[in-house]
Jmol script that loads the backbone (N, CA, C; Angstrom):
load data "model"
ATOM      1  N   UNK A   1      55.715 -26.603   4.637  1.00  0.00           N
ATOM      2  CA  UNK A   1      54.527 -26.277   5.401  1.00  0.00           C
ATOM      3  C   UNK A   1      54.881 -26.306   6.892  1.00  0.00           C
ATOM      4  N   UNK A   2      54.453 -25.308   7.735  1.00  0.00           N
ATOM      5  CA  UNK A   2      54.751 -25.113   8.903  1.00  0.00           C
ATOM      6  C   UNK A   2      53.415 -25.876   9.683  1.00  0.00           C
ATOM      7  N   UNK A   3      53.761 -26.555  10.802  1.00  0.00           N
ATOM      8  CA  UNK A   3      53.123 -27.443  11.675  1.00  0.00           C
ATOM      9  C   UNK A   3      52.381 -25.800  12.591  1.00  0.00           C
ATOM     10  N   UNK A   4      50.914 -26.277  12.887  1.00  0.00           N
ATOM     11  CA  UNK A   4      50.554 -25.538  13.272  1.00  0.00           C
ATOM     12  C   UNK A   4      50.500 -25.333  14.662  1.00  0.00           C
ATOM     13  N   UNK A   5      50.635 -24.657  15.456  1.00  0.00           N
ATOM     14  CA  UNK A   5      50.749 -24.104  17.033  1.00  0.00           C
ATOM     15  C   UNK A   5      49.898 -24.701  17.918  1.00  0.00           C
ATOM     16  N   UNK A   6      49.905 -25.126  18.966  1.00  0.00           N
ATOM     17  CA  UNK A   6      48.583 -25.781  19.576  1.00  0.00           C
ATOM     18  C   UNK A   6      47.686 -24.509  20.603  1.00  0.00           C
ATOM     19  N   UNK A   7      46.852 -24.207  20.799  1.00  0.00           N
ATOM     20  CA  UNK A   7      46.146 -23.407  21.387  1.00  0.00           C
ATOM     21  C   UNK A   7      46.068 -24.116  22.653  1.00  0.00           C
ATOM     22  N   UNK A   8      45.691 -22.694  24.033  1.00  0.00           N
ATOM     23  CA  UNK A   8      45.595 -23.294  25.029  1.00  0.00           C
ATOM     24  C   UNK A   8      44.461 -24.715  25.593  1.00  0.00           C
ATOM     25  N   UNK A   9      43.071 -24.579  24.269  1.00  0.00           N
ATOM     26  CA  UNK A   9      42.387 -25.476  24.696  1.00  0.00           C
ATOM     27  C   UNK A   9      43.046 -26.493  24.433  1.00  0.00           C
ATOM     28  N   UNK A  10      43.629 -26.781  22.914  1.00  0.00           N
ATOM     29  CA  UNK A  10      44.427 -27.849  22.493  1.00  0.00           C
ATOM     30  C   UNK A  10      45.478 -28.648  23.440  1.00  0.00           C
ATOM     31  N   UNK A  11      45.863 -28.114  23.898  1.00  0.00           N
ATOM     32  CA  UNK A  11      46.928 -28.309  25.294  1.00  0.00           C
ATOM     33  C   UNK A  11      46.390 -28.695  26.172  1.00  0.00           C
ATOM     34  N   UNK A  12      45.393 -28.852  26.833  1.00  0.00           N
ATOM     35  CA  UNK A  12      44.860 -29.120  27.583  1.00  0.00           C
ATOM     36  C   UNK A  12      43.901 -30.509  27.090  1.00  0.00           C
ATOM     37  N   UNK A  13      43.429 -30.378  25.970  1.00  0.00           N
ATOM     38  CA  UNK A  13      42.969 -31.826  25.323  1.00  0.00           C
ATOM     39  C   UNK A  13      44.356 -33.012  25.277  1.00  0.00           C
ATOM     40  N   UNK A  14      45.195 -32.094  25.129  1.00  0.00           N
ATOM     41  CA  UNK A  14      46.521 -33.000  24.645  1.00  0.00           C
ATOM     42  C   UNK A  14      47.109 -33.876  26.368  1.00  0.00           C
ATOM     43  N   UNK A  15      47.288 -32.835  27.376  1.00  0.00           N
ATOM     44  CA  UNK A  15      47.556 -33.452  28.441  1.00  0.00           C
ATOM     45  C   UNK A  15      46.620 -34.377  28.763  1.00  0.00           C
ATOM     46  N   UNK A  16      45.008 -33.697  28.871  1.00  0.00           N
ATOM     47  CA  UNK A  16      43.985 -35.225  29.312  1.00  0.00           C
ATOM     48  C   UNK A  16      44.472 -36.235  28.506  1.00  0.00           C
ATOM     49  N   UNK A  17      44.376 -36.303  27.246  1.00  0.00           N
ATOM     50  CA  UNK A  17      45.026 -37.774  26.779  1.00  0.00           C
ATOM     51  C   UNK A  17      46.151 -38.435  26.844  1.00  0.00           C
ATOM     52  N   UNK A  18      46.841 -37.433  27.282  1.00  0.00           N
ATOM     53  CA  UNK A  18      48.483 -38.120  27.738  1.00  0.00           C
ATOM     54  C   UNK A  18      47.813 -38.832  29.098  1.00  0.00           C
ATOM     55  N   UNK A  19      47.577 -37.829  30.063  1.00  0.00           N
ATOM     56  CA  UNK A  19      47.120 -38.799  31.052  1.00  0.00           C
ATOM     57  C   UNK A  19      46.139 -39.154  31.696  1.00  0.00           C
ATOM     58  N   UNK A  20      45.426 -39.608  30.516  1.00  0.00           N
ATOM     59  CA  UNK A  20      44.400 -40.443  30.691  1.00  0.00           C
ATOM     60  C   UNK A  20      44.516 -41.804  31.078  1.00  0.00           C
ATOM     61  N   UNK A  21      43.928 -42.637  32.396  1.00  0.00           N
ATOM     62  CA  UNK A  21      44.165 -43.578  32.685  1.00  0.00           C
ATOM     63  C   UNK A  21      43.179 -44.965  32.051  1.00  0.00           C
ATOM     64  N   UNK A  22      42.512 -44.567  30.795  1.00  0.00           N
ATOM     65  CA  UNK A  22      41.382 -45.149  30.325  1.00  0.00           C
ATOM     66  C   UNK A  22      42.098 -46.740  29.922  1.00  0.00           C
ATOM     67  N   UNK A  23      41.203 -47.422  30.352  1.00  0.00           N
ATOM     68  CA  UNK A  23      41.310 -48.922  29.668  1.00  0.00           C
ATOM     69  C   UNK A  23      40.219 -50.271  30.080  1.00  0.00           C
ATOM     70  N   UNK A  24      40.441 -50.968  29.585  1.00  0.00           N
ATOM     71  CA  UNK A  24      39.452 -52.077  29.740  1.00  0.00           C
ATOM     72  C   UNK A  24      40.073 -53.282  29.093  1.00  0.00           C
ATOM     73  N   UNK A  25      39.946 -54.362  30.298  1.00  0.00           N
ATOM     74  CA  UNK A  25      40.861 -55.564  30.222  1.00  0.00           C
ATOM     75  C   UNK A  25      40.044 -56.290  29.150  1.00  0.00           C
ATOM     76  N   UNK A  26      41.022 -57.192  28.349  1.00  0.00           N
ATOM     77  CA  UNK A  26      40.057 -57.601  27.389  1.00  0.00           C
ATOM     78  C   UNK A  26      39.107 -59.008  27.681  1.00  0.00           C
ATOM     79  N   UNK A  27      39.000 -59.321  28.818  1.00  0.00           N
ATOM     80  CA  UNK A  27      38.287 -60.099  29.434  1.00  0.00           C
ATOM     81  C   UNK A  27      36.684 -59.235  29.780  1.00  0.00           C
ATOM     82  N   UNK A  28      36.723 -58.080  30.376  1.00  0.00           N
ATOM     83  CA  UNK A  28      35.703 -57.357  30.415  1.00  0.00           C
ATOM     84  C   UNK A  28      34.980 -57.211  28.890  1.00  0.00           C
ATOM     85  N   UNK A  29      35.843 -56.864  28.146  1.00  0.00           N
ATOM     86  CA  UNK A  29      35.519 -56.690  27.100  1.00  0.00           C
ATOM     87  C   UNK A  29      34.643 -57.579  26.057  1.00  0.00           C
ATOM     88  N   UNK A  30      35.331 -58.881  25.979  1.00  0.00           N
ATOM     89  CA  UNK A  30      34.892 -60.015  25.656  1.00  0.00           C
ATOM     90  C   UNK A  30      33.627 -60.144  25.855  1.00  0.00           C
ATOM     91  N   UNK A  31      33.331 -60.041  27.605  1.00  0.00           N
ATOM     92  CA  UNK A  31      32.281 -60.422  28.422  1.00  0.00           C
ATOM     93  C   UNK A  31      30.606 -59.291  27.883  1.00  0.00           C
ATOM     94  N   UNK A  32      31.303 -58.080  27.666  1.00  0.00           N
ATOM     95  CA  UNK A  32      30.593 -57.023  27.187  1.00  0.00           C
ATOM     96  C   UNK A  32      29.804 -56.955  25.549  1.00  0.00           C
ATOM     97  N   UNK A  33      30.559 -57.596  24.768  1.00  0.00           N
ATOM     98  CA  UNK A  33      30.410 -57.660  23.206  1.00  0.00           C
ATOM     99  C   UNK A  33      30.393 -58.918  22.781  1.00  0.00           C
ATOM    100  N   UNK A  34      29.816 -59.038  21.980  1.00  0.00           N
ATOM    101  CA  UNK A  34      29.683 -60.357  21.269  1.00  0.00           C
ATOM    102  C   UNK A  34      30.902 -59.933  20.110  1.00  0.00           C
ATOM    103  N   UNK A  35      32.198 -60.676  20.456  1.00  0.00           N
ATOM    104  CA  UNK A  35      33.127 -60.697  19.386  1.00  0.00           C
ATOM    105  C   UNK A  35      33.884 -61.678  19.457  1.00  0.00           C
ATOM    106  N   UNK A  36      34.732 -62.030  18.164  1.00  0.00           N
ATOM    107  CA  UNK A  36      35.169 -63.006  18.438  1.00  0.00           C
ATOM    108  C   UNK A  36      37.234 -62.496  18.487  1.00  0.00           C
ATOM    109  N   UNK A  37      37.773 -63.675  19.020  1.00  0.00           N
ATOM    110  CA  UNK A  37      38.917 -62.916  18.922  1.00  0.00           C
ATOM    111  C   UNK A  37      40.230 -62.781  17.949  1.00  0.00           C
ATOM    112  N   UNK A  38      39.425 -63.471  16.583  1.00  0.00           N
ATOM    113  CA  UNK A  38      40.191 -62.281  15.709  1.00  0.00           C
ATOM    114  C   UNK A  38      39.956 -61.088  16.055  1.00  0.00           C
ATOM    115  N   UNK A  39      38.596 -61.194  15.954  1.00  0.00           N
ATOM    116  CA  UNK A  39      38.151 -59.319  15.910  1.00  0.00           C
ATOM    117  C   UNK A  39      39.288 -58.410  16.707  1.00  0.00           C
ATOM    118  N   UNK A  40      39.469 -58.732  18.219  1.00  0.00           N
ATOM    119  CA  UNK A  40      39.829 -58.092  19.384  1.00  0.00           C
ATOM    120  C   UNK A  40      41.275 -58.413  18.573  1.00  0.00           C
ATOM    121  N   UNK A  41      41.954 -59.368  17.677  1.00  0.00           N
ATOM    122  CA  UNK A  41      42.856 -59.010  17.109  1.00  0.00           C
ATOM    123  C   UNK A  41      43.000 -57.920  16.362  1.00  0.00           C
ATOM    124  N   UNK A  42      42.137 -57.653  15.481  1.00  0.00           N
ATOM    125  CA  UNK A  42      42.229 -56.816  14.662  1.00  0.00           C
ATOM    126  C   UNK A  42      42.262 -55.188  15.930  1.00  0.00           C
ATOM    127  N   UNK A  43      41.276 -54.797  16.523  1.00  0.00           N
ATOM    128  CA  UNK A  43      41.695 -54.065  17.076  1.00  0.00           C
ATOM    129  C   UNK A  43      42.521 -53.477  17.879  1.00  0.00           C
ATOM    130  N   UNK A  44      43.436 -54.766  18.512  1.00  0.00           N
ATOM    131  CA  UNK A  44      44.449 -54.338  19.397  1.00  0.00           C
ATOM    132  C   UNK A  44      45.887 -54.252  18.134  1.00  0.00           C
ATOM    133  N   UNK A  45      45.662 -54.734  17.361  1.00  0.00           N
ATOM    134  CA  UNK A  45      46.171 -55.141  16.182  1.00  0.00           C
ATOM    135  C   UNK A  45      47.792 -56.391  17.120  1.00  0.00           C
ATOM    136  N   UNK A  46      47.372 -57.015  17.739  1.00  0.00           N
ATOM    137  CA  UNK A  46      48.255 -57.850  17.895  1.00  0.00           C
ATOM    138  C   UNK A  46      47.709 -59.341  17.302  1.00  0.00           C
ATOM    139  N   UNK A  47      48.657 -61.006  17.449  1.00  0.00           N
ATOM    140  CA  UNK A  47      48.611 -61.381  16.936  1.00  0.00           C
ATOM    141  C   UNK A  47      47.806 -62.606  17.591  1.00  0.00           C
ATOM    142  N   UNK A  48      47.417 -63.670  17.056  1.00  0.00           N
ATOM    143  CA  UNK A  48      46.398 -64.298  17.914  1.00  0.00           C
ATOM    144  C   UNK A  48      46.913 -65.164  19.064  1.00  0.00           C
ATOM    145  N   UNK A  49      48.127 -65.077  18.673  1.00  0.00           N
ATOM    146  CA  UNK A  49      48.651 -66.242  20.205  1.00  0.00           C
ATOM    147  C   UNK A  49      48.637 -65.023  21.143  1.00  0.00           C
ATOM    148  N   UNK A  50      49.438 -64.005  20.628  1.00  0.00           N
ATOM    149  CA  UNK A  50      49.172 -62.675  21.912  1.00  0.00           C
ATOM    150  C   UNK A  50      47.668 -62.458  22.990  1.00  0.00           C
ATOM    151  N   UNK A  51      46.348 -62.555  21.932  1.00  0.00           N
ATOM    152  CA  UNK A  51      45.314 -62.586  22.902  1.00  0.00           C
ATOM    153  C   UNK A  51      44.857 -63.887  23.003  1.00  0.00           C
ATOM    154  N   UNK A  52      44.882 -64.926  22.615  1.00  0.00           N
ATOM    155  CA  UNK A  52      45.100 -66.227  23.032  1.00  0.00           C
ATOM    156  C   UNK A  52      45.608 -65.898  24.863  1.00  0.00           C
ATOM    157  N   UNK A  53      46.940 -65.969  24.941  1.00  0.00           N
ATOM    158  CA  UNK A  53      47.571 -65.519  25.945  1.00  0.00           C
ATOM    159  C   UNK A  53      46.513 -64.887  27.008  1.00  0.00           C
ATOM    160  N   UNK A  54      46.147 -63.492  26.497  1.00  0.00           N
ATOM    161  CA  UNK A  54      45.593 -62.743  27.884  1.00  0.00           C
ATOM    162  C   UNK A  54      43.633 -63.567  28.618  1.00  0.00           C
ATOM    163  N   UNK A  55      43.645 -64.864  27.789  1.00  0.00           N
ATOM    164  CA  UNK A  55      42.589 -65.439  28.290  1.00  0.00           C
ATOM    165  C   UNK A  55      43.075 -66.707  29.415  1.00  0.00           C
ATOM    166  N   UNK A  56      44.114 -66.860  29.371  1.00  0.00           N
ATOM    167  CA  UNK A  56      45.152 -68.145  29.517  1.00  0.00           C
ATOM    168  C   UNK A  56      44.857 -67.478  31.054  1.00  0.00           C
ATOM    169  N   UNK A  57      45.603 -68.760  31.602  1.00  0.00           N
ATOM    170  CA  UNK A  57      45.476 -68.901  33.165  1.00  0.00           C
ATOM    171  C   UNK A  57      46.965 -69.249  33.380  1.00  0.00           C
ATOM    172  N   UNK A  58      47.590 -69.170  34.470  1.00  0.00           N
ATOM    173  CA  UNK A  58      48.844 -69.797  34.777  1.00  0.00           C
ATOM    174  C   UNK A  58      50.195 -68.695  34.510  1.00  0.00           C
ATOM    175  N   UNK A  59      50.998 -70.003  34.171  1.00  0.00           N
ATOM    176  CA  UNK A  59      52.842 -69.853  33.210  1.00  0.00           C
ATOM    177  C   UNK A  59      52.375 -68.983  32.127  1.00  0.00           C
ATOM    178  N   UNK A  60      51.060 -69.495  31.157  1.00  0.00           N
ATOM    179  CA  UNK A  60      51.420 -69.482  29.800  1.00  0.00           C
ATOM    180  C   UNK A  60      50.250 -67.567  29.611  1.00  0.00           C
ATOM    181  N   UNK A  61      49.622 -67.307  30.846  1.00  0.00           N
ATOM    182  CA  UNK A  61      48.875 -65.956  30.976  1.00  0.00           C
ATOM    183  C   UNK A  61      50.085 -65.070  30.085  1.00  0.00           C
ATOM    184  N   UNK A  62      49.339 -64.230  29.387  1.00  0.00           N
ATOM    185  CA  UNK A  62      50.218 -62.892  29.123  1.00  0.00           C
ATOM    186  C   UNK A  62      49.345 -61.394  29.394  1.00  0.00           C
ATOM    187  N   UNK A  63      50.055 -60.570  30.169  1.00  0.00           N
ATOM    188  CA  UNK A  63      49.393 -59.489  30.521  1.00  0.00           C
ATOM    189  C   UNK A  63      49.177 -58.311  29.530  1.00  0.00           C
ATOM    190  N   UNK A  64      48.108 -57.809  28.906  1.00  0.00           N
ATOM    191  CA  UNK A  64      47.852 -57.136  28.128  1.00  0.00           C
ATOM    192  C   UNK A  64      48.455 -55.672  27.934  1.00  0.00           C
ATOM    193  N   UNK A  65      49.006 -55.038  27.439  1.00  0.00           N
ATOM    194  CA  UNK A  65      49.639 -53.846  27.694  1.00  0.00           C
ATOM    195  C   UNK A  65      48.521 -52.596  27.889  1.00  0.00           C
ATOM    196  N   UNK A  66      49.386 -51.656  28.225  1.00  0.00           N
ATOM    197  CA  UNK A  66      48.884 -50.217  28.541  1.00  0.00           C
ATOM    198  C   UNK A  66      48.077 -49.979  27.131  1.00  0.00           C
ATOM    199  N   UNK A  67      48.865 -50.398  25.988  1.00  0.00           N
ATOM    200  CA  UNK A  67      48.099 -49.616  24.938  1.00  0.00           C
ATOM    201  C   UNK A  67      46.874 -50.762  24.640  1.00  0.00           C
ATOM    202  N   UNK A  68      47.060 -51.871  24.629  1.00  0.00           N
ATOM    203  CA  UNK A  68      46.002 -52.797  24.346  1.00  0.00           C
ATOM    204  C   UNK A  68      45.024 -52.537  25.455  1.00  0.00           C
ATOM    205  N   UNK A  69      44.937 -52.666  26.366  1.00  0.00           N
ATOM    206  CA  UNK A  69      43.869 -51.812  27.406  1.00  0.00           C
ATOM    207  C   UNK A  69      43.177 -50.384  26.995  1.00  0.00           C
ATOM    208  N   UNK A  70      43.912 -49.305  25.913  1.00  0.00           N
ATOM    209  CA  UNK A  70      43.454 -48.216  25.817  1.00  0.00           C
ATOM    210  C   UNK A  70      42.571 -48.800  24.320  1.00  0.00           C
ATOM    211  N   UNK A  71      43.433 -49.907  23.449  1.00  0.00           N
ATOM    212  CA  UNK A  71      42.456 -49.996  22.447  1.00  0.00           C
ATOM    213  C   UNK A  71      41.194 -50.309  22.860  1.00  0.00           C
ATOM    214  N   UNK A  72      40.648 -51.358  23.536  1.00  0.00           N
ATOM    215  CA  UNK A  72      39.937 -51.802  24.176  1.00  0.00           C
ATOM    216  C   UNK A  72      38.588 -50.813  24.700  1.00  0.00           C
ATOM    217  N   UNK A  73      39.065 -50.017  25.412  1.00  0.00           N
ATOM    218  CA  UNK A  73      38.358 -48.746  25.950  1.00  0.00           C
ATOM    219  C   UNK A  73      37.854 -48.085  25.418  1.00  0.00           C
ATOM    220  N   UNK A  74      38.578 -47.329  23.930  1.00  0.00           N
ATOM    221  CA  UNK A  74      38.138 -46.501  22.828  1.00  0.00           C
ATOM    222  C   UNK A  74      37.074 -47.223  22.044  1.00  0.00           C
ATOM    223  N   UNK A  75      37.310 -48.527  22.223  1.00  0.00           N
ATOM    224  CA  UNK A  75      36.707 -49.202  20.797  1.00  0.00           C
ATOM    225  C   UNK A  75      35.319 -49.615  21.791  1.00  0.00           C
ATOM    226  N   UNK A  76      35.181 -49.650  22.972  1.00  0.00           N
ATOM    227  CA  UNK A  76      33.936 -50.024  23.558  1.00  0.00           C
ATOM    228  C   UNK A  76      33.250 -48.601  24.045  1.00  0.00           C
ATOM    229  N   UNK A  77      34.065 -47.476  24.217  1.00  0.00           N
ATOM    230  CA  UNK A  77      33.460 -46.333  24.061  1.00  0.00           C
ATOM    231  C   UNK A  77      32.484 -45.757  22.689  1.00  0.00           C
ATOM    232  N   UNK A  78      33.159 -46.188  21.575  1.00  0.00           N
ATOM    233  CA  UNK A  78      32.785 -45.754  20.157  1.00  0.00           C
ATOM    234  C   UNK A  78      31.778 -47.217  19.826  1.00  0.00           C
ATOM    235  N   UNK A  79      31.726 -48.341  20.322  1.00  0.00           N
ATOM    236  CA  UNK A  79      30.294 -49.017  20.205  1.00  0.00           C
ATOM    237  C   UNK A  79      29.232 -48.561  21.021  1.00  0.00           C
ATOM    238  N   UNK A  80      29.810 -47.704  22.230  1.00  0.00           N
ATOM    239  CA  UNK A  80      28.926 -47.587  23.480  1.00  0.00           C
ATOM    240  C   UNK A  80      27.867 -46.266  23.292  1.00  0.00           C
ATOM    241  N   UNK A  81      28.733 -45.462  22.053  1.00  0.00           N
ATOM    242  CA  UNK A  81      28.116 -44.040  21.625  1.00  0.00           C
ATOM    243  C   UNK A  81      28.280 -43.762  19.669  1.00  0.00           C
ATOM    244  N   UNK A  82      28.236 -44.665  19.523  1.00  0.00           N
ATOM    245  CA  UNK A  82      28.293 -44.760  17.788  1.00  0.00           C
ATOM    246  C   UNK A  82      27.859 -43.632  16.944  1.00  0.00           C
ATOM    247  N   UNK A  83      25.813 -44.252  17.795  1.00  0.00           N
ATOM    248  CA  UNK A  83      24.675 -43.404  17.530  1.00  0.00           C
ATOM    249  C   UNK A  83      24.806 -41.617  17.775  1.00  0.00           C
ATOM    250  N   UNK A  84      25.199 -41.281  19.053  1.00  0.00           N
ATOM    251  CA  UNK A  84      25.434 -40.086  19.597  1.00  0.00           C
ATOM    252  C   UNK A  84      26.758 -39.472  18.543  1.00  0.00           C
ATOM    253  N   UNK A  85      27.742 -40.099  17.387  1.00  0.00           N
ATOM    254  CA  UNK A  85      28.437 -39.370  17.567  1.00  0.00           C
ATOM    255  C   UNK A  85      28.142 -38.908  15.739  1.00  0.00           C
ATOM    256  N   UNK A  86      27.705 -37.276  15.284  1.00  0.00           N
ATOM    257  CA  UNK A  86      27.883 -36.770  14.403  1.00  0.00           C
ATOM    258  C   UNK A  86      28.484 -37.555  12.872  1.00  0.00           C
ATOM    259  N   UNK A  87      27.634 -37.653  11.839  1.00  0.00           N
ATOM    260  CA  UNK A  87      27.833 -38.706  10.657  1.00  0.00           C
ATOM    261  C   UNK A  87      29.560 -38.015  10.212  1.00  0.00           C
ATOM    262  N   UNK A  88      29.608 -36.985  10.174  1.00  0.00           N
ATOM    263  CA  UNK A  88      30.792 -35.634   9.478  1.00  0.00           C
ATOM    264  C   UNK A  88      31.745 -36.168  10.298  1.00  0.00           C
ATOM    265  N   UNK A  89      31.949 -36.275  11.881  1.00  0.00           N
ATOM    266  CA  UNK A  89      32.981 -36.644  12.555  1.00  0.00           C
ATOM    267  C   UNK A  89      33.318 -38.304  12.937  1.00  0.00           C
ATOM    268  N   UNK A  90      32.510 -38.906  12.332  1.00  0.00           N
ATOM    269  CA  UNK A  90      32.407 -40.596  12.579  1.00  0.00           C
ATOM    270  C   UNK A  90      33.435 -40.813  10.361  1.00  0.00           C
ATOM    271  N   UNK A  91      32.950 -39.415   9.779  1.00  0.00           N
ATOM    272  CA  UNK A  91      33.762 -39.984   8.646  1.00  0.00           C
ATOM    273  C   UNK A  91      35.097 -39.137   8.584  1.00  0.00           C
ATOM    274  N   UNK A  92      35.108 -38.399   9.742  1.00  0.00           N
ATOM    275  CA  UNK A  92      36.824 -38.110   9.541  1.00  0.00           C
ATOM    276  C   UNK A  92      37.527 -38.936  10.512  1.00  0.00           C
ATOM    277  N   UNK A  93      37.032 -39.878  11.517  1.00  0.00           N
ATOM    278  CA  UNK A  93      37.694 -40.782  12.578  1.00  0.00           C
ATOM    279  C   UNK A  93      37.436 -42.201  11.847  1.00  0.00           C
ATOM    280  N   UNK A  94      36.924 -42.637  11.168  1.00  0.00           N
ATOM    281  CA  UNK A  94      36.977 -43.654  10.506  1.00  0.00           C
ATOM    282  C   UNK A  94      37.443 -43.812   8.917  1.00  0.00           C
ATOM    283  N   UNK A  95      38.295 -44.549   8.897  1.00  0.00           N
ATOM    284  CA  UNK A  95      38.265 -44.794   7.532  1.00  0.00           C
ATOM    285  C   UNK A  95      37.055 -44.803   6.031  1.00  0.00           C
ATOM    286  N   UNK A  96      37.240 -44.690   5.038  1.00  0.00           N
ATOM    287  CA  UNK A  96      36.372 -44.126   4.265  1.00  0.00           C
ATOM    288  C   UNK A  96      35.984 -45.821   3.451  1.00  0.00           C
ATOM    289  N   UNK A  97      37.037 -46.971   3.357  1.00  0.00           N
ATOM    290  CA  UNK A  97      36.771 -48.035   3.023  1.00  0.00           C
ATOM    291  C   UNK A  97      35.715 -48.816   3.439  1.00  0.00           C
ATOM    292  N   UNK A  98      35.018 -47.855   4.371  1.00  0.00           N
ATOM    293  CA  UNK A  98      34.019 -48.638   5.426  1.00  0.00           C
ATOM    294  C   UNK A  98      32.914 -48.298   4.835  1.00  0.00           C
ATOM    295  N   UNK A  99      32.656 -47.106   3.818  1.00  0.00           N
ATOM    296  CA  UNK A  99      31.580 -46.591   3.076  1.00  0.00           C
ATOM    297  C   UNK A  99      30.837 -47.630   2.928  1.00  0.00           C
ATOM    298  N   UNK A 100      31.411 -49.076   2.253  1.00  0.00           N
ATOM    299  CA  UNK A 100      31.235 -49.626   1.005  1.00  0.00           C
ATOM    300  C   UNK A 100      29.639 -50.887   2.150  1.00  0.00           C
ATOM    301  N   UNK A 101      30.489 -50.529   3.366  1.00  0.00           N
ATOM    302  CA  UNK A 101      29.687 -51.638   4.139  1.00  0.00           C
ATOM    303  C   UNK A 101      29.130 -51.518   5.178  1.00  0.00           C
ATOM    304  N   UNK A 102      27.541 -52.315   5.098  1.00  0.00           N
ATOM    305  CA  UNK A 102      26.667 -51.765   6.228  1.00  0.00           C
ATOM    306  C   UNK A 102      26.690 -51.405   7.564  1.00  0.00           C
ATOM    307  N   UNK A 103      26.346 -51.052   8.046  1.00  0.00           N
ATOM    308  CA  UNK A 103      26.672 -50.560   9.872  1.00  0.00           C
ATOM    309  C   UNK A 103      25.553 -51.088  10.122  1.00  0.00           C
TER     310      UNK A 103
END
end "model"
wireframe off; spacefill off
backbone 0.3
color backbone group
């Protein structure tokens, strides 16, 4: 099967997300949502001493990466517009295991 060609709009979706400067520290984040930080584990998918770390003060602070800042962003964008976004395109961006459980 041949990979399909990207069109000029496609290309242009593709660069905005290359450089897109989107993120949100997970301190904002925290501050924004009631979660706890497994959760913000599960979404950055790192491990709990890792965001342990980015709450820390000092020596023992660890600075959150580029991509953990973009998880962050997406995932408070998609709580921020859940409602607004089409049932058809919320079940091809989400997993289907999620059927089973309430929103």
């Amino acid at each position: 099967m041949n990979p399909r060609p990207l069109n000029l709009r496609e290309k242009r979706l593709l660069d905005l997300y290359i450089y897109c400067q989107l993120g949100m520290p997970p301190q904002a984040f925290y501050a924004k949502w009631q979660i706890s930080q497994e959760e913000m584990v599960a979404i950055c998918s790192r491990s709990m001493s890792t965001v342990r770390c980015w709450f820390r003060k000092g020596r023992s602070y660890r600075r959150p990466t580029v991509t953990d800042l973009r998880h962050l962003a997406l995932m408070d964008f998609l709580l921020d517009h859940f409602d607004q976004i089409p049932e058809e395109l919320r079940d091809h961006l989400c997993s289907t295991e999620l059927e089973d459980k309430p929103i």
